[in-house]
N, C-alpha and C positions, 0 to 999 in steps of 0.2 A: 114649835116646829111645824112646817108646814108638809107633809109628806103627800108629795103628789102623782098620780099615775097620768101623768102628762104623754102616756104612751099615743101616736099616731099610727093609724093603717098606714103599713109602708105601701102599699100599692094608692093610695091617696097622696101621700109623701112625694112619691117618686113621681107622681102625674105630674103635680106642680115643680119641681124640679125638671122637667127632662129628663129622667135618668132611666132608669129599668136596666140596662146593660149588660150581656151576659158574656162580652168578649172583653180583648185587648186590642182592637185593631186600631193602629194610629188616628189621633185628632189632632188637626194641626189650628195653631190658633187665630179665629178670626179676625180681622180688620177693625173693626167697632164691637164694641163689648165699654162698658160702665168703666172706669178708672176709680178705684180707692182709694183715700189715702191712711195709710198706717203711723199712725203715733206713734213718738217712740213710746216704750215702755217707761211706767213711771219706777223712779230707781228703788224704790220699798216693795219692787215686786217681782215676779218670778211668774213669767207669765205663758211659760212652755220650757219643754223639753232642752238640758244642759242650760236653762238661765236666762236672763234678757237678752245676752248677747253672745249666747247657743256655745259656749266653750267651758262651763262649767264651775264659771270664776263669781264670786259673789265681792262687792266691791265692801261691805260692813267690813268692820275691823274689832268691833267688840264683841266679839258672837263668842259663847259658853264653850269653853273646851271641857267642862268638867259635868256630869250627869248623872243620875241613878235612877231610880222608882222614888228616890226620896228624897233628890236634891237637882235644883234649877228645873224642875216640871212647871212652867205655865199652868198647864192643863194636858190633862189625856183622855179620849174619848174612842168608846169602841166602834170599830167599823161593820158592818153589817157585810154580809161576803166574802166572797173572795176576790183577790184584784193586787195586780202587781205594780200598775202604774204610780208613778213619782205625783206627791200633792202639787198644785202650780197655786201662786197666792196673787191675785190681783185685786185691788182695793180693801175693804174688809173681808171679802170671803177668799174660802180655801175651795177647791176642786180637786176633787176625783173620779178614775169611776169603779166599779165592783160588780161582782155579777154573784148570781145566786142558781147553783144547779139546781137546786131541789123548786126554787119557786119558779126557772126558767125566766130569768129575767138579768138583763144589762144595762145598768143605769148611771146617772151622772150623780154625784154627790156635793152639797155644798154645807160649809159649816163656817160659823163665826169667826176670826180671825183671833176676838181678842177672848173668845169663852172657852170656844169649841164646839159650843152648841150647834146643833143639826139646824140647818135653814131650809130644806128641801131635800127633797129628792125626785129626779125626773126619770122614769123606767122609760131605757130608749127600745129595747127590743125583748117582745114576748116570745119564747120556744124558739126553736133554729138552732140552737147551741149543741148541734151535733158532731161535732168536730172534733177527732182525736185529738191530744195534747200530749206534749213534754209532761213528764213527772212535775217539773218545776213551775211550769207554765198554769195559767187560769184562763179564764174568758174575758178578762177586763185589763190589761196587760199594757197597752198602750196610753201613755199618758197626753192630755188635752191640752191644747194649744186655745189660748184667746188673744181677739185684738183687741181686750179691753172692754169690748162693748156687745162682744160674741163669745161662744164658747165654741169649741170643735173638737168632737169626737171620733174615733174609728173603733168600730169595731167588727171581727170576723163573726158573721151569721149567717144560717142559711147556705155555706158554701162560696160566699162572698165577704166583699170586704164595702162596710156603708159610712159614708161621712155626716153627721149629723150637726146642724147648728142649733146650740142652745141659746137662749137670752139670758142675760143676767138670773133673771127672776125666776129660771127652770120652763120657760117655753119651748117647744118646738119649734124653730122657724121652716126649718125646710131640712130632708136626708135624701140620701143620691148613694146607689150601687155605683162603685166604682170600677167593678171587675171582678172577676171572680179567684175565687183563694183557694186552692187543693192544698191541704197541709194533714202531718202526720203529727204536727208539734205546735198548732197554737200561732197565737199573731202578735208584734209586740214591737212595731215599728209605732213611732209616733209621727203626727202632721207636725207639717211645717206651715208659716204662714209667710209669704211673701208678697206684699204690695196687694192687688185686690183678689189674688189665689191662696190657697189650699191646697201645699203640694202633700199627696201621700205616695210612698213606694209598697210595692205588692211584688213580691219574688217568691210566689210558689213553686211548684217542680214544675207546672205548667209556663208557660210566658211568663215572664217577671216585666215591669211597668212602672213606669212613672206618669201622675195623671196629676193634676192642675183644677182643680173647681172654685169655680168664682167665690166668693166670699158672702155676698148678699144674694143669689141665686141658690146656688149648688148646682149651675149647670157645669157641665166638662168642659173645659178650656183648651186644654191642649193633652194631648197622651202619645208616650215613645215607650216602643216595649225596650227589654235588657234581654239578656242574653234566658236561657232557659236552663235549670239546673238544677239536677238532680237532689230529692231534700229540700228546695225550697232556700231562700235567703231570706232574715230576719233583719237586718239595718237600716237604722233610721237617718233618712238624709241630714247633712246640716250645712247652712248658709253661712260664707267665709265673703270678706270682700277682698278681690285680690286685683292689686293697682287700678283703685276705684271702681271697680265693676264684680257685681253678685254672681259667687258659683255656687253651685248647690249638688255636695260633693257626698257623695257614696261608694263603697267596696262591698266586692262580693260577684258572685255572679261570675269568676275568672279575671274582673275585671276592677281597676278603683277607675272613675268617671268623674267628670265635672262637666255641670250642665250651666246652659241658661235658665233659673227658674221664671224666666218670663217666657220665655217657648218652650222648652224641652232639648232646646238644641244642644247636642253634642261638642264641647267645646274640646274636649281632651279625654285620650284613655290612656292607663297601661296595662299591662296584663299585670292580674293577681293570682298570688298562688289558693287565697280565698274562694273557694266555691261556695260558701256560706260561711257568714259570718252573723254577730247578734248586734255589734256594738258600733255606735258613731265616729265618725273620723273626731280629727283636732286639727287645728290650723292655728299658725304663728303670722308672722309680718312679712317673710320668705316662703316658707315650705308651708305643705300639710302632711296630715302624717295618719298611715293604715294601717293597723294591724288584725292579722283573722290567719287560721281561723281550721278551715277544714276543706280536704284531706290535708292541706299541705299549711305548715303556723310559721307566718312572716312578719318582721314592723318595718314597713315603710316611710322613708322620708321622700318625699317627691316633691319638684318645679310645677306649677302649678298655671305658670305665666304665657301667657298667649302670644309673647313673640318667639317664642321657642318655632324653631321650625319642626315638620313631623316626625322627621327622622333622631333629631335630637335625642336623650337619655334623658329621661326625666329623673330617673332615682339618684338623690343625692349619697344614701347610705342607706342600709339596711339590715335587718337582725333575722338568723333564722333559729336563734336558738328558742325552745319552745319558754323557758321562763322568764322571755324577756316577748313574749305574744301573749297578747287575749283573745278570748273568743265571745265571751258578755259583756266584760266590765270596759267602758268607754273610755279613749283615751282621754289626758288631760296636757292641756298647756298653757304653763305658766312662767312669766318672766323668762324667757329663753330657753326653756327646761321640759322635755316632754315627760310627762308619768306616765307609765305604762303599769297596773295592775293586772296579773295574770288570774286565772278561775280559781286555781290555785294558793294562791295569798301570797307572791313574791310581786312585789311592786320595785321597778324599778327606773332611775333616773338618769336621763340620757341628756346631755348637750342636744340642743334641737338642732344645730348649724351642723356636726358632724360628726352626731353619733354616741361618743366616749361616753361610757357610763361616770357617774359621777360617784352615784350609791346605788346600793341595792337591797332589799330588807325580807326577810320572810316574815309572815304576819298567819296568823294560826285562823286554820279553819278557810271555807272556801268563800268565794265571790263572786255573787250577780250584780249587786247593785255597783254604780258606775261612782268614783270616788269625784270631790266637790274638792276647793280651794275656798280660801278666804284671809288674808293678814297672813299669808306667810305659812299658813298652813294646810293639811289637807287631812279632809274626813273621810275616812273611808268603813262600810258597813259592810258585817260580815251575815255569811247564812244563820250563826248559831246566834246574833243579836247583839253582837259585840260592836260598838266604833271606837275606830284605830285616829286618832288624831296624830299624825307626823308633820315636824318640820319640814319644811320648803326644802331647808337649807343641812347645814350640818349634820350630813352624812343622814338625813333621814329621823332624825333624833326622836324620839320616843316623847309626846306633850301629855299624854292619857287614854288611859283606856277605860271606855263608858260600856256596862250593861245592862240591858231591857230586858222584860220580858217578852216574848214573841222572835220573831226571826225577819232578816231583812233580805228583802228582794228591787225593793223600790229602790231607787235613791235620794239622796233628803236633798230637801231645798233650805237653801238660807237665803234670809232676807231680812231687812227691821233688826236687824243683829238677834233673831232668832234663828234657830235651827229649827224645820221640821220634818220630823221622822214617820215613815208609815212603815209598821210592822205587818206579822200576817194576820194581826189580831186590833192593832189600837194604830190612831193618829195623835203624835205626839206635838207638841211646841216647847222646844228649851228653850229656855229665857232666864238668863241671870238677874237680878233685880228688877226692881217696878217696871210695867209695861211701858213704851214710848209710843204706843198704837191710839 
């Protein structure tokens, strides 16, 4: 294991970057700038936040419905910290990141795919972690997005929010203040990566923002503020293609939005009864769909479609009972079917076209981590360490119930027809018979 304090002076950092930044004021995006192109994702991987194809569906069909401490473990390996962000697997390695109160340190983790074993660690920021938080919440919360050939991290320090690129091998390339963060509760929005940017959202009680950085820079590409909201907003944008063209779709703030992630531009709102919410939209072939949050708990289905004229109604249906809204745990859609898991433990299943509940199931104990799909199924992690495996179909039907030790926050990734889980203690891999890695 190579463990390395790969840490950079951020004031060196940011030189080379262009960044330092202490506001929100609009950047609009320039004429000439570098063009990147992004690969798809290779399909054995999970290479951000909700999946390769950001809706939370994993395409394996052999993956382990069955677990213990004593049965289908891979490997298990303890995590050093604390950190709530989801593992992401691209080629042999796994990423995280974690932080450490006591040593004052936020750093990126990388481990073996097929051992477990520790391959590095990069400490991206020393001291600064002064930051109230959520009971629930840590310093490492947001989960890392790569193009394969970078890694990208956010974290809140110092009163800010900084995007950091890693290389494969735990380098520093280059980190960039993106704005600043006033929070009572912690940061836990993850980047998005879109063609040659780095979208991150920042919704503190201050300005809330969407900002764009180049990918092989870290310089700021473009920045649109949101509306400003009391408590701050936690949601992590996510990239839908609707009638061939990229939205990059967020709730919260009063408001659910669809942007251009190539400019920032404004392509649609509607009013949300959301002033904060934690959790990522969903989107189908038609709709997309919001649910949040606080003061006021709604699920939205909304048109999404840019010949609407403005005046139009975009909501196709909607729910306002509170056990059919979340406020953490992310929507999911699948095969015409929206899930909807509440904090609560009631998950329930809606026609995505127009509403009609199909099922509905109460599931023991509460929920942060955002439930995954895979063959017809759906995994869902609870706080006390329990996953709830339900059918797609058939009223929800009960396939097993797996417990670990530790508690979950994260949400697991599948891929390789593995499952993998991060507790608030160990990084897991379930894997039914011999490895195919």
């Amino acid at each position: 294991m190579r463990a390395s304090a790969m840490f950079l002076m951020l004031g060196s950092v940011c030189a080379c970057a262009g960044c330092g930044t202490s506001s929100t004021e609009e950047i609009s995006l320039p004429q000439n700038y570098e063009r990147m192109h992004l690969a798809p994702p290779a399909i054995d991987s999970w290479p951000w936040w909700r999946g390769r194809n950001h809706d939370g569906i994993s395409q394996d069909h052999n993956v382990p419905v069955e677990w213990s401490e004593e049965k289908n473990i891979a490997w298990r390996v303890q995590v050093h910290g604390q950190g709530h962000s989801s593992p992401i697997i691209v080629g042999s390695q796994i990423f995280l990141t974690t932080s450490d109160i006591n040593e004052q340190t936020q750093s990126v983790v990388s481990f073996d795919r097929n051992t477990g074993r520790q391959n590095w660690t990069t400490v991206v920021h020393r001291s600064g972690m002064s930051a109230p938080l959520h009971s629930k919440a840590t310093y490492a919360d947001s989960t890392i997005a790569s193009s394969g050939d970078q890694l990208f991290a956010v974290f809140l320090n110092d009163g800010a929010l900084h995007v950091t690129s890693i290389g494969m091998t735990g380098n520093i390339d280059w980190q960039t203040k993106v704005g600043p963060f006033q929070t009572q509760y912690g940061y836990g929005a993850s980047p998005v990566i879109y063609r040659s940017f780095v979208v991150i959202a920042g919704g503190g009680p201050s300005r809330g923002f969407l900002v764009a950085v180049h990918r092989r820079t870290g310089k700021i590409m473009w920045r649109v503020q949101r509306n400003q909201t009391e408590g701050g907003n936690y949601a992590t944008p996510t990239l839908a293609s609707i009638d061939g063209k990229s939205q990059l779709l967020i709730n919260g703030t009063g408001l659910v939005c669809g942007y251009d992630p190539g400019n920032g531009e404004l392509l649609w709102s509607i009013h949300s009864p959301a002033k904060a919410c934690c959790n990522t939209m969903a989107f189908g072939p038609d709709y997309v769909y919001a649910s949040g949050g606080t003061p006021e708990k709604k699920t939205l289905c909304i048109n999404p479609k840019l010949t609407l004229e403005s005046t139009d109604d975009r909501v196709v249906w909607s729910s306002d009972r509170s056990s059919e809204t979340s406020y953490v745990p992310s929507l999911l859609f699948d095969d015409g079917s929206l899930f909807n898991l509440n904090d609560q433990g009631i998950i329930t299943c809606f026609d995505g076209s127009d509403g009609s509940i199909q099922w509905q199931r109460r599931l023991r104990g509460n929920f942060s981590a955002s439930p995954v799909s895979t063959g017809g199924r759906i995994y869902a992690c609870s706080e006390d360490g329990v996953t709830y495996v339900l059918s797609t179909a058939d009223d929800g039907a009960s396939v097993a119930t797996n417990e670990l030790n530790g508690r979950f926050f994260a949400t697991p990734a599948i891929c390789g027809n593995s499952v993998y889980l991060r507790t608030t203690t160990h990084l897991y891999r379930i894997h039914e018979g011999p490895s195919s890695d």
